[in-house]
CHARMM internal coordinates of N, CA and C (Angstrom, degrees):
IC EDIT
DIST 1 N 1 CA 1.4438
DIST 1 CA 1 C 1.5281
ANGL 1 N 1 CA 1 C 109.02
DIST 1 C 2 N 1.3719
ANGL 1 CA 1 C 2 N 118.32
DIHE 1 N 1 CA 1 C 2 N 114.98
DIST 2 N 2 CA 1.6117
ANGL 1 C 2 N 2 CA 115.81
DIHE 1 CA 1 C 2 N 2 CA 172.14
DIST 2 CA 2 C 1.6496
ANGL 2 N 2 CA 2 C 109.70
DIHE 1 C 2 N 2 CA 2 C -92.67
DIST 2 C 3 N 1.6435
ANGL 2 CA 2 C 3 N 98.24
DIHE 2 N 2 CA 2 C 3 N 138.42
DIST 3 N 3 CA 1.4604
ANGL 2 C 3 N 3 CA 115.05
DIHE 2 CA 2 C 3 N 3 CA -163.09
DIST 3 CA 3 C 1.2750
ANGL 3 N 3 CA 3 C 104.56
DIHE 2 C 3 N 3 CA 3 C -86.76
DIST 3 C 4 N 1.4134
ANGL 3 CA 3 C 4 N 129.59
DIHE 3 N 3 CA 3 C 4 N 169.63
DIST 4 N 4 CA 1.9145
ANGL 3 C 4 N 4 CA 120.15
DIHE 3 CA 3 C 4 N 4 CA -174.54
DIST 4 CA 4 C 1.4874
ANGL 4 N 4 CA 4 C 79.74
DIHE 3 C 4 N 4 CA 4 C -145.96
DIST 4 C 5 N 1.6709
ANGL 4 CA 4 C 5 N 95.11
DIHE 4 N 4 CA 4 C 5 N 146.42
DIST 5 N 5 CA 1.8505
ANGL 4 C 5 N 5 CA 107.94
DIHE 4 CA 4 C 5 N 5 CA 176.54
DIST 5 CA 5 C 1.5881
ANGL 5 N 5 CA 5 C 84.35
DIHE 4 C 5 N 5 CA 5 C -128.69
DIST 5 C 6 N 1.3708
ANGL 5 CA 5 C 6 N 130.68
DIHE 5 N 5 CA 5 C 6 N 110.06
DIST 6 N 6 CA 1.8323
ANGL 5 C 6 N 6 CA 108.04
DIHE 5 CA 5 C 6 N 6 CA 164.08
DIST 6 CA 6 C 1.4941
ANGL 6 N 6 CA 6 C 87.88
DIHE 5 C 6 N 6 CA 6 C -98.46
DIST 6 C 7 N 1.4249
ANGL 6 CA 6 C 7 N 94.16
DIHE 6 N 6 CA 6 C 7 N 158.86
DIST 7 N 7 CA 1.9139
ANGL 6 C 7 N 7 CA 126.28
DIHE 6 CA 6 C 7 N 7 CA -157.60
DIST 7 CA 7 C 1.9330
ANGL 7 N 7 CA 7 C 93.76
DIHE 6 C 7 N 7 CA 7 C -131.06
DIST 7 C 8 N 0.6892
ANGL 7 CA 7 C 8 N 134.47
DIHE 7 N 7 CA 7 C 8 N 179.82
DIST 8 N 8 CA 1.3972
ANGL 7 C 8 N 8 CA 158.58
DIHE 7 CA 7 C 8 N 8 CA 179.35
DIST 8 CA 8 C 1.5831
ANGL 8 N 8 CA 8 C 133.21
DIHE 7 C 8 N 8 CA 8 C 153.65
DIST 8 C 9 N 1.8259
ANGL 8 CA 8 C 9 N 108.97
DIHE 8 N 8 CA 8 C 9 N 142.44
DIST 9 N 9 CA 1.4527
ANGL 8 C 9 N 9 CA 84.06
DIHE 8 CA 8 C 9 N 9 CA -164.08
DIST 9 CA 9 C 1.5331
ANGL 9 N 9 CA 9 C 88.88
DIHE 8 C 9 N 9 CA 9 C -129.38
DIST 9 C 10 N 1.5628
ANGL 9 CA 9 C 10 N 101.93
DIHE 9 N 9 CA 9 C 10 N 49.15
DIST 10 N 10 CA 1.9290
ANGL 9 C 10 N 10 CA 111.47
DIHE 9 CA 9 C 10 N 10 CA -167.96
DIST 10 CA 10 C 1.8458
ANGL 10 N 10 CA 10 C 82.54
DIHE 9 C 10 N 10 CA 10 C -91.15
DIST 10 C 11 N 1.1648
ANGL 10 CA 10 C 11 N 154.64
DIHE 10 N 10 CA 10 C 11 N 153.81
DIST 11 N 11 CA 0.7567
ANGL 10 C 11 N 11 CA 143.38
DIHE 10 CA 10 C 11 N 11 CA 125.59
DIST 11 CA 11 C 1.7929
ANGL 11 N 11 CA 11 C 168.49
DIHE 10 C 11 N 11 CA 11 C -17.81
DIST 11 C 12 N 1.8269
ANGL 11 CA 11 C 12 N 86.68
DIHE 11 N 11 CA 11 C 12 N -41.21
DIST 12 N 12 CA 1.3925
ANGL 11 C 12 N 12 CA 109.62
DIHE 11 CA 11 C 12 N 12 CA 175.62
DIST 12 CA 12 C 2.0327
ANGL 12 N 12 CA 12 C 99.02
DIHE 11 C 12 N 12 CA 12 C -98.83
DIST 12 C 13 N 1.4281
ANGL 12 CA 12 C 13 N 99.37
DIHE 12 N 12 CA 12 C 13 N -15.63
DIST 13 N 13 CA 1.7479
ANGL 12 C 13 N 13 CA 93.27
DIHE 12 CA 12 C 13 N 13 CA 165.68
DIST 13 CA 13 C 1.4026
ANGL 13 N 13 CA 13 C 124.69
DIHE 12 C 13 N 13 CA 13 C -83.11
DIST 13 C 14 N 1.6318
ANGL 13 CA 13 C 14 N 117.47
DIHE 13 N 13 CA 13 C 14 N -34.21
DIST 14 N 14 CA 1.2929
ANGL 13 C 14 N 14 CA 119.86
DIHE 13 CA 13 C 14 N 14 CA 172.13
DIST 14 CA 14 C 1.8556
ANGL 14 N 14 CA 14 C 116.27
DIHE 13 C 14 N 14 CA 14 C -26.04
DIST 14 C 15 N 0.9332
ANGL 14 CA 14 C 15 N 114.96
DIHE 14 N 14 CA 14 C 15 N -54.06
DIST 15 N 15 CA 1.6995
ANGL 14 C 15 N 15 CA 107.89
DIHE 14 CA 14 C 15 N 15 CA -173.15
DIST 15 CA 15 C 1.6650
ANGL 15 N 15 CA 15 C 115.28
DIHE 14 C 15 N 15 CA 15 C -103.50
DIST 15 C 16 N 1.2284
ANGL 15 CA 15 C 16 N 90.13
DIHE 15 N 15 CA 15 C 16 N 34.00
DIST 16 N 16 CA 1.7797
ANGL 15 C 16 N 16 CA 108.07
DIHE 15 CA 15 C 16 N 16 CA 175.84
DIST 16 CA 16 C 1.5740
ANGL 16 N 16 CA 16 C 100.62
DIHE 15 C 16 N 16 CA 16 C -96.18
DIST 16 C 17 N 1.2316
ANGL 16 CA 16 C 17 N 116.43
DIHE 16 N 16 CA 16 C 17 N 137.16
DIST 17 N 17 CA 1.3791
ANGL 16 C 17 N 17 CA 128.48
DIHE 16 CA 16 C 17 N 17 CA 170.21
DIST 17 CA 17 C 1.7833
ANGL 17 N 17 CA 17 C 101.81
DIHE 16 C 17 N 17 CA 17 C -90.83
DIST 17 C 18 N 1.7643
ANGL 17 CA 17 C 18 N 99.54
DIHE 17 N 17 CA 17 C 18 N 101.26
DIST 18 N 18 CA 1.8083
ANGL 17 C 18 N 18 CA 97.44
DIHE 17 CA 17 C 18 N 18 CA 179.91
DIST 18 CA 18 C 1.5627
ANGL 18 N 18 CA 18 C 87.46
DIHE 17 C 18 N 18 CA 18 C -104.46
DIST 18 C 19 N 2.0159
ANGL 18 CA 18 C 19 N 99.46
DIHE 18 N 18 CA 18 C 19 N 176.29
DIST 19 N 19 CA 1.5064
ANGL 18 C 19 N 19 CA 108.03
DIHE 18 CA 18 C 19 N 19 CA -171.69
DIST 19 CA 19 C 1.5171
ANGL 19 N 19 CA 19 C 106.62
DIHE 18 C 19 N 19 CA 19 C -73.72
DIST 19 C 20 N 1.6719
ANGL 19 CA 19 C 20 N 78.08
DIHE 19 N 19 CA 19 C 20 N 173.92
DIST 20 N 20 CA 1.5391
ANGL 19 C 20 N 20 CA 75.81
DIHE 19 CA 19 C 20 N 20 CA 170.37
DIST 20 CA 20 C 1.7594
ANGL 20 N 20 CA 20 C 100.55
DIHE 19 C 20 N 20 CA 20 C -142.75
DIST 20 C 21 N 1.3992
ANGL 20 CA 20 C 21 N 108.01
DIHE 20 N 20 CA 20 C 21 N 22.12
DIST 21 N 21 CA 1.5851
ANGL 20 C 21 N 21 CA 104.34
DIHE 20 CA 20 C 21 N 21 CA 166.84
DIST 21 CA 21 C 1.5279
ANGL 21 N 21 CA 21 C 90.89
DIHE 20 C 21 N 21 CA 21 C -148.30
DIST 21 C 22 N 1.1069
ANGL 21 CA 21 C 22 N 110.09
DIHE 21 N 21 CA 21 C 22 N 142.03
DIST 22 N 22 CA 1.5684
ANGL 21 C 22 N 22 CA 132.88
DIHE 21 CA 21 C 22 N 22 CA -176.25
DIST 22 CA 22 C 1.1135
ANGL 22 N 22 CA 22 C 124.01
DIHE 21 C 22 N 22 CA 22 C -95.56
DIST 22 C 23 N 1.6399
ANGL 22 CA 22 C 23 N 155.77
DIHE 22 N 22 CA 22 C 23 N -175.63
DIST 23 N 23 CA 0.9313
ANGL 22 C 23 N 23 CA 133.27
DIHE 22 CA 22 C 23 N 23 CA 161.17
DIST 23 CA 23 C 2.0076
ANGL 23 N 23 CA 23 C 110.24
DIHE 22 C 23 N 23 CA 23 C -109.95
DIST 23 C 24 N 0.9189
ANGL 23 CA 23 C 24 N 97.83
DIHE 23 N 23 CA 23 C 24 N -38.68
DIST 24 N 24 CA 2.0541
ANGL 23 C 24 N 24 CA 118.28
DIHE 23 CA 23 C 24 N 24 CA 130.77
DIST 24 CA 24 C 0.8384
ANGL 24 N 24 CA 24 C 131.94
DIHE 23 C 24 N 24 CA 24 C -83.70
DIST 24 C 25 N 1.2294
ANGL 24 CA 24 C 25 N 119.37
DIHE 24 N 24 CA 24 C 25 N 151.66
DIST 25 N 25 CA 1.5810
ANGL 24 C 25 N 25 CA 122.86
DIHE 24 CA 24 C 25 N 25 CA 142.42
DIST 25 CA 25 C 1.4111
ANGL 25 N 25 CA 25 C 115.91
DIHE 24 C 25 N 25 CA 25 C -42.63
DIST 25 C 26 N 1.7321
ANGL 25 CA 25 C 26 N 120.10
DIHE 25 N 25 CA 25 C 26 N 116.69
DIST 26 N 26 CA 1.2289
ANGL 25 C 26 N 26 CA 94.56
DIHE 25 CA 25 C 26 N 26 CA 176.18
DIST 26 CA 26 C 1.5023
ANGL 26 N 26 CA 26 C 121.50
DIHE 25 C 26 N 26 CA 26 C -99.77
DIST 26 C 27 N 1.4557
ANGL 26 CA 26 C 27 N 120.22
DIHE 26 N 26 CA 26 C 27 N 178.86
DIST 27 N 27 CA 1.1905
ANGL 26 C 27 N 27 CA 117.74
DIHE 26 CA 26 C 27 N 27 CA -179.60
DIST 27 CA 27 C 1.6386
ANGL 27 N 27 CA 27 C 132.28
DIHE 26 C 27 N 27 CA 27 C -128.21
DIST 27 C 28 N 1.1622
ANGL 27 CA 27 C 28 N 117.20
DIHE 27 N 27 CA 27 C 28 N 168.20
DIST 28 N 28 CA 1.8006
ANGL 27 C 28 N 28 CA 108.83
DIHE 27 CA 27 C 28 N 28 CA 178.09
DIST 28 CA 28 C 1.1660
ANGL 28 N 28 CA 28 C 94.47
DIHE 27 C 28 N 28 CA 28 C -56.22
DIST 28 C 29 N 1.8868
ANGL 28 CA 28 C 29 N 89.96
DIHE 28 N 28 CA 28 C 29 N 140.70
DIST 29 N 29 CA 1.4353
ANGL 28 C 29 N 29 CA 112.98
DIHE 28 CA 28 C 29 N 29 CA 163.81
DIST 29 CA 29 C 1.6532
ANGL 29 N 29 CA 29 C 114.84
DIHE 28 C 29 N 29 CA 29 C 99.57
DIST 29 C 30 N 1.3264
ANGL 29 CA 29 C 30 N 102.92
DIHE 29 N 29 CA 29 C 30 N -26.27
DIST 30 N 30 CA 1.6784
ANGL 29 C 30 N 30 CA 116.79
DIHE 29 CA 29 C 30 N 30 CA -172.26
DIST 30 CA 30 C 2.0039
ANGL 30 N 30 CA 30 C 94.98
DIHE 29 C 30 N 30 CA 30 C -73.32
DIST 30 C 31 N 0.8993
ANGL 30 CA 30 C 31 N 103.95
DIHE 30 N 30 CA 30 C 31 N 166.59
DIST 31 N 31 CA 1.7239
ANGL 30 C 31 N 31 CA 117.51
DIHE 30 CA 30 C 31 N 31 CA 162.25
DIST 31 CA 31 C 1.5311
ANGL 31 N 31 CA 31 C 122.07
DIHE 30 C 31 N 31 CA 31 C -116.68
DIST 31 C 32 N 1.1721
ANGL 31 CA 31 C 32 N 98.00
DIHE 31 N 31 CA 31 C 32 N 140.95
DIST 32 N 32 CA 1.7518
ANGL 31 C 32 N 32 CA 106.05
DIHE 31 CA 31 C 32 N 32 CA -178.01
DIST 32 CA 32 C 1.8243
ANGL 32 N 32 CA 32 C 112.25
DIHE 31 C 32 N 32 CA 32 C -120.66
DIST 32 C 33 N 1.0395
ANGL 32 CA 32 C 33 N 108.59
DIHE 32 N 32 CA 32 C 33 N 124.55
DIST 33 N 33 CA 1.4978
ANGL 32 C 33 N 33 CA 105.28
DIHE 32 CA 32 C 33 N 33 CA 163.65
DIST 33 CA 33 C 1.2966
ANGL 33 N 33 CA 33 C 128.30
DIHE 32 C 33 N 33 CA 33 C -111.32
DIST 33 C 34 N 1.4091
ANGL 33 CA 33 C 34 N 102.46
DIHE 33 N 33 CA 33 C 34 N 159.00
DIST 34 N 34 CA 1.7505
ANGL 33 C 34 N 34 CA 97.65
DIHE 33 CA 33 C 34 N 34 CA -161.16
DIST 34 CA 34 C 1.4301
ANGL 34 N 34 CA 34 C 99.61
DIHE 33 C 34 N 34 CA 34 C -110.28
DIST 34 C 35 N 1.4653
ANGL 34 CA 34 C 35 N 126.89
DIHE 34 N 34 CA 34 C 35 N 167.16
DIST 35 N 35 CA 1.2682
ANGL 34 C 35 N 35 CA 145.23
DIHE 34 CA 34 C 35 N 35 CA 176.78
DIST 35 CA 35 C 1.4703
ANGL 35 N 35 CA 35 C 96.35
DIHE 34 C 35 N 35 CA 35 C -11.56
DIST 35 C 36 N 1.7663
ANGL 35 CA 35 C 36 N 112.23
DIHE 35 N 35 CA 35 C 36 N -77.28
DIST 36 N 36 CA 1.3796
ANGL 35 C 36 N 36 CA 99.02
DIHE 35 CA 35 C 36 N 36 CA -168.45
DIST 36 CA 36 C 1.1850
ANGL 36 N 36 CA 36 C 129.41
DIHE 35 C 36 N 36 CA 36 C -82.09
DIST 36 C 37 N 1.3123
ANGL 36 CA 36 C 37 N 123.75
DIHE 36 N 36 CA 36 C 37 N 21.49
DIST 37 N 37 CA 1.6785
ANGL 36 C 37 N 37 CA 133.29
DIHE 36 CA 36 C 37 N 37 CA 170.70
DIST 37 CA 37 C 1.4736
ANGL 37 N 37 CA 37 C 113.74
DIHE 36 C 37 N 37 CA 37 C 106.86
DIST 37 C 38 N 1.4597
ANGL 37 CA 37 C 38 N 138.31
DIHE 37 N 37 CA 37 C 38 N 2.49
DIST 38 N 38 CA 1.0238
ANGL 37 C 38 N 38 CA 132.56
DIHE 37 CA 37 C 38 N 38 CA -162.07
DIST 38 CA 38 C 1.4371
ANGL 38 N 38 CA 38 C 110.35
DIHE 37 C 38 N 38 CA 38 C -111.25
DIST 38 C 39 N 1.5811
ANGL 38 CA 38 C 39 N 110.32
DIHE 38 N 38 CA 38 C 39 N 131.08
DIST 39 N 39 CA 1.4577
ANGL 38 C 39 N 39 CA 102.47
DIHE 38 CA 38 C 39 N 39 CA -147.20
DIST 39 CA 39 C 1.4371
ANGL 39 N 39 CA 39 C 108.05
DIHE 38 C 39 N 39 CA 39 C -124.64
DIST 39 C 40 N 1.1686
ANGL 39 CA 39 C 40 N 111.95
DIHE 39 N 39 CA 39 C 40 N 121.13
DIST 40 N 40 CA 1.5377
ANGL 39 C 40 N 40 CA 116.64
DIHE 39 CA 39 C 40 N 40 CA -176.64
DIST 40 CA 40 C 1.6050
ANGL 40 N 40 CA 40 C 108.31
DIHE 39 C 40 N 40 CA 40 C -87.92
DIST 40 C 41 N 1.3858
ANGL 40 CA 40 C 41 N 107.71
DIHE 40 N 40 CA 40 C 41 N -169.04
DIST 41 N 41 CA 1.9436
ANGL 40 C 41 N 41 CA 113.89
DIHE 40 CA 40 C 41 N 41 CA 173.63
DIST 41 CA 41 C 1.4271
ANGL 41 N 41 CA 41 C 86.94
DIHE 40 C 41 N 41 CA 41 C -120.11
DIST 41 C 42 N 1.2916
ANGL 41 CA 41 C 42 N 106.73
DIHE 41 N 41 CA 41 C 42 N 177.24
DIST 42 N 42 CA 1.6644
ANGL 41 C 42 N 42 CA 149.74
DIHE 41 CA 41 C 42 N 42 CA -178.02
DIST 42 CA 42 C 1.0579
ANGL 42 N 42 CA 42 C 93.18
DIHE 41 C 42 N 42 CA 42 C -98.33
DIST 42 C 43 N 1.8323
ANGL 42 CA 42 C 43 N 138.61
DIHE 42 N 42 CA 42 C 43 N 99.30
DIST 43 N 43 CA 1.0856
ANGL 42 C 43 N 43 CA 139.58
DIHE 42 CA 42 C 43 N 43 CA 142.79
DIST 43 CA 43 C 1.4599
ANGL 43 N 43 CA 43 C 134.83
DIHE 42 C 43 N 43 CA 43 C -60.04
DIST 43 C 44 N 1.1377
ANGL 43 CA 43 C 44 N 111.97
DIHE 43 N 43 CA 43 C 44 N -48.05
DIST 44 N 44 CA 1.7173
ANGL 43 C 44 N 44 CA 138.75
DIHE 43 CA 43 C 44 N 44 CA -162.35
DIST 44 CA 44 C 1.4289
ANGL 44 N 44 CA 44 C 99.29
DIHE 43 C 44 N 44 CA 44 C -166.31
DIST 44 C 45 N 1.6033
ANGL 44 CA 44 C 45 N 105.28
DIHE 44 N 44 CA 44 C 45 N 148.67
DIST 45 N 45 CA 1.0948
ANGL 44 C 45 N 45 CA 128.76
DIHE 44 CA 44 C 45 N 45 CA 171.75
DIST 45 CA 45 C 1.5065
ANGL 45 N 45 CA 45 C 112.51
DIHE 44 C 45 N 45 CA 45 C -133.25
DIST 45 C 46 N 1.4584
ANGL 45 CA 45 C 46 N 135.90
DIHE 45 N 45 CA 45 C 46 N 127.32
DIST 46 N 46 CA 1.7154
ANGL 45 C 46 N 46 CA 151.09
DIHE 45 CA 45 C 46 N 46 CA -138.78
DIST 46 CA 46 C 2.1573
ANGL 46 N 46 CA 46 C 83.78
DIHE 45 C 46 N 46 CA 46 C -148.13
DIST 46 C 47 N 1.2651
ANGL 46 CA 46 C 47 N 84.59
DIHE 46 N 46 CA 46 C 47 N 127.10
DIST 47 N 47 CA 1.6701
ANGL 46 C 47 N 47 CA 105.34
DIHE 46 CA 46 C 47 N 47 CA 153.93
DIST 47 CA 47 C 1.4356
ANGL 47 N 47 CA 47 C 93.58
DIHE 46 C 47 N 47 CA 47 C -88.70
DIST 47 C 48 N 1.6445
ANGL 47 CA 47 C 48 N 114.66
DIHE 47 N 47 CA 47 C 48 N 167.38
DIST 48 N 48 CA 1.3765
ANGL 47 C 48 N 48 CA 126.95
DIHE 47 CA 47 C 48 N 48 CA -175.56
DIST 48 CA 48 C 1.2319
ANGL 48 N 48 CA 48 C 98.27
DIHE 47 C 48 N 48 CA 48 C -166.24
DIST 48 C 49 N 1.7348
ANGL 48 CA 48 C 49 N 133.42
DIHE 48 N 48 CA 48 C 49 N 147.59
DIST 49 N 49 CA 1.0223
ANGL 48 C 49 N 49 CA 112.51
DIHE 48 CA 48 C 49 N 49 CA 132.93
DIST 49 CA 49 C 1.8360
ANGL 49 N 49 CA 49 C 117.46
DIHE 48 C 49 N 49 CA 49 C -118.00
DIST 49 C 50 N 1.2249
ANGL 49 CA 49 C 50 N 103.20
DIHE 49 N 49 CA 49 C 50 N 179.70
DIST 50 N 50 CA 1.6671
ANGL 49 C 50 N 50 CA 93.02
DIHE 49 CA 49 C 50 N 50 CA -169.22
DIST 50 CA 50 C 2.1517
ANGL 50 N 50 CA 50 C 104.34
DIHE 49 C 50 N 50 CA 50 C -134.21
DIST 50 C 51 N 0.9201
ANGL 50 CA 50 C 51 N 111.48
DIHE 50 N 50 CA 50 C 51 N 138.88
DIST 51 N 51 CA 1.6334
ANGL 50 C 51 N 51 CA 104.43
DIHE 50 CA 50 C 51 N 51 CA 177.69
DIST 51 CA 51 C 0.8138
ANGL 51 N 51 CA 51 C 114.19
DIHE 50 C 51 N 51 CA 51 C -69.94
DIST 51 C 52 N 1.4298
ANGL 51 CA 51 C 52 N 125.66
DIHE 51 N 51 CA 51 C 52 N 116.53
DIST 52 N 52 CA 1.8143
ANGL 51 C 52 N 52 CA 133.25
DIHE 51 CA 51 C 52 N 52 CA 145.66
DIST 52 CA 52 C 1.9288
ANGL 52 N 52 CA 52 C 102.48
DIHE 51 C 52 N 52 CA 52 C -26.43
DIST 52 C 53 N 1.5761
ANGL 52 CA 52 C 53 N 94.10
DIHE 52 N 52 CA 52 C 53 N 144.80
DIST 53 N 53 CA 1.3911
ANGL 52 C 53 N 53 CA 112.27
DIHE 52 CA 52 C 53 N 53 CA 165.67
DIST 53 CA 53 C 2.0146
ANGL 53 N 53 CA 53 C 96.97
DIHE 52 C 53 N 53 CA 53 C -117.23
DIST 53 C 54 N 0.9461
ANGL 53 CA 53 C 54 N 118.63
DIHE 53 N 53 CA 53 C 54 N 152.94
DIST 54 N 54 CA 1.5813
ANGL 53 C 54 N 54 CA 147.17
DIHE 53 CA 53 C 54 N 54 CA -40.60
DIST 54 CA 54 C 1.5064
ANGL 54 N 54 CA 54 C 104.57
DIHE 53 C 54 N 54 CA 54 C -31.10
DIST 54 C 55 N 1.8301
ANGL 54 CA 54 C 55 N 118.89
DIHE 54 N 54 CA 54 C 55 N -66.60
DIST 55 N 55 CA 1.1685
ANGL 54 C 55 N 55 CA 159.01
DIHE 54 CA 54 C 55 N 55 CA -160.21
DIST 55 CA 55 C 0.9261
ANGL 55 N 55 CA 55 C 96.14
DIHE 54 C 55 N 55 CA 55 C -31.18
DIST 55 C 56 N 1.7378
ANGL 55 CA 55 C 56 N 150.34
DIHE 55 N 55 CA 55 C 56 N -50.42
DIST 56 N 56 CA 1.4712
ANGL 55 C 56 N 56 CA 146.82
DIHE 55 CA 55 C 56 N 56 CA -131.28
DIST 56 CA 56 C 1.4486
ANGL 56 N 56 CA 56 C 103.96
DIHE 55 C 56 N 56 CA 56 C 22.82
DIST 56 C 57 N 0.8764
ANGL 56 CA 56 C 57 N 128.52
DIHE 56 N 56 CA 56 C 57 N 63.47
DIST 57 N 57 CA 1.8319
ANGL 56 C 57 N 57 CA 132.12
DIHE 56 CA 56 C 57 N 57 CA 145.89
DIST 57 CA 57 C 1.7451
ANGL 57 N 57 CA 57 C 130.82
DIHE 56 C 57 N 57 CA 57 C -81.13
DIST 57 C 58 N 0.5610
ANGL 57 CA 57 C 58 N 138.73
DIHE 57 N 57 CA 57 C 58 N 129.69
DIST 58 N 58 CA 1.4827
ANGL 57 C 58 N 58 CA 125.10
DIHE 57 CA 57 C 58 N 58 CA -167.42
DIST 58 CA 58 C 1.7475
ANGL 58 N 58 CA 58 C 91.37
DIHE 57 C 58 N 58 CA 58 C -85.70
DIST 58 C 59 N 1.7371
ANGL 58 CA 58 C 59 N 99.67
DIHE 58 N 58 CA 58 C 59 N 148.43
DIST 59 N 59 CA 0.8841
ANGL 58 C 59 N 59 CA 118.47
DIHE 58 CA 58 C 59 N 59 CA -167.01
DIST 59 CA 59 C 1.8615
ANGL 59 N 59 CA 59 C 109.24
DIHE 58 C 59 N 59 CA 59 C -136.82
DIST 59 C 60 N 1.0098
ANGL 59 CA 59 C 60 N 132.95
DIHE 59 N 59 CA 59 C 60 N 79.87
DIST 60 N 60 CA 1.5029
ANGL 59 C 60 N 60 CA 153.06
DIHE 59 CA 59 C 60 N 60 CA 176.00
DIST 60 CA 60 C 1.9697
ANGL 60 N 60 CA 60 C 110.54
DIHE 59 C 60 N 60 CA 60 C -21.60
DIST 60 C 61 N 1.2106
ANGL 60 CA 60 C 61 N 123.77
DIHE 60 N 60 CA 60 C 61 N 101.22
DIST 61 N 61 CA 1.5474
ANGL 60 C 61 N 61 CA 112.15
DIHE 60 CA 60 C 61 N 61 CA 154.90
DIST 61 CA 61 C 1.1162
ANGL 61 N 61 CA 61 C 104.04
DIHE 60 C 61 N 61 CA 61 C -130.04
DIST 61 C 62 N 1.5660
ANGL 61 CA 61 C 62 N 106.03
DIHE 61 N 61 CA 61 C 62 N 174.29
DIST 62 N 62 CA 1.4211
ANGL 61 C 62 N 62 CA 118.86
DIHE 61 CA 61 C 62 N 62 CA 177.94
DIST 62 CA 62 C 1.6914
ANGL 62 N 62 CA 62 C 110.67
DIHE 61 C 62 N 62 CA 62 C -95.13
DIST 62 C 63 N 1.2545
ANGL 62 CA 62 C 63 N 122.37
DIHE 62 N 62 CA 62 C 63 N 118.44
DIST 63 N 63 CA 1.7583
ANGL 62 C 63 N 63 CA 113.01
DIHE 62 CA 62 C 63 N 63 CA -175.40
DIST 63 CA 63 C 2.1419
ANGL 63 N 63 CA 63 C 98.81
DIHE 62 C 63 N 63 CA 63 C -72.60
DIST 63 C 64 N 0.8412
ANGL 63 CA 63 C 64 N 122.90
DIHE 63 N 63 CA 63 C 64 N 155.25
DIST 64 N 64 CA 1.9685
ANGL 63 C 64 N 64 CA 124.94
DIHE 63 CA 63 C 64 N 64 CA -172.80
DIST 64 CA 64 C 1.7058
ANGL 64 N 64 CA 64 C 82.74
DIHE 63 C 64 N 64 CA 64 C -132.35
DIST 64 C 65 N 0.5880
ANGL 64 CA 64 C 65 N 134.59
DIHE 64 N 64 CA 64 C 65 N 83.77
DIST 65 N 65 CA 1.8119
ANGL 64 C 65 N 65 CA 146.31
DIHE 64 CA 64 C 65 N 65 CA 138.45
DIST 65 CA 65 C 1.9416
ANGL 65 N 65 CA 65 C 90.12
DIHE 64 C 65 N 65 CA 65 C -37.17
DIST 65 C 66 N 1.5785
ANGL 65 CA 65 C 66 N 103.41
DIHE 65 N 65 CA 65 C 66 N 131.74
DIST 66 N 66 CA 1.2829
ANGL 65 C 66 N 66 CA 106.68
DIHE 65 CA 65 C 66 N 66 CA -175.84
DIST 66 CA 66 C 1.6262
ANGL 66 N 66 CA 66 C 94.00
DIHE 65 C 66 N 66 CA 66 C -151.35
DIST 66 C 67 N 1.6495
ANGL 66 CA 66 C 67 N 115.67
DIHE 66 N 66 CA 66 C 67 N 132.60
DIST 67 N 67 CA 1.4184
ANGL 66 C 67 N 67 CA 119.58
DIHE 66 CA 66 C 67 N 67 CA -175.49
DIST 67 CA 67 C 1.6691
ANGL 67 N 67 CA 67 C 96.49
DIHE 66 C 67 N 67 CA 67 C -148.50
DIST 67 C 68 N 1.1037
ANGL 67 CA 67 C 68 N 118.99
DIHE 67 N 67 CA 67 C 68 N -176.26
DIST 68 N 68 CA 1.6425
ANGL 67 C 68 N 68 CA 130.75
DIHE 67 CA 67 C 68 N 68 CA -172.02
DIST 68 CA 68 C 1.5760
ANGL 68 N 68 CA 68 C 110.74
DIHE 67 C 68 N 68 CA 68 C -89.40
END
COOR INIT
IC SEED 1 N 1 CA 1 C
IC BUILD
């Protein structure tokens, strides 16, 4: 299962609840909307990984950079 983090640094998106499982992979150029309807684009897409708590295991998502 690949994990999704979307990021934005538009302002009126910051306190938008966007997804975080897709039904694709998505891609540049596509648009995403969040809970309350406000819909950014697919700028960039970042592999990441992030440490498990207790375990410290690395754990793989994709970061979705999202702008207008």
């Amino acid at each position: 299962m690949v994990r999704y983090k979307c990021h934005t640094n538009v302002d009126a998106g910051r306190n938008q609840e966007w997804p975080t499982d897709f039904v694709y992979p998505p891609k540049l150029g596509e648009s995403v909307r969040s809970e309350g309807g406000y819909t950014l684009k697919v700028v960039d897409l970042t592999h990441c990984v992030e440490r498990s708590k207790p375990e410290r295991t690395l754990i793989p998502y994709v970061l979705v950079e999202l702008n207008q």
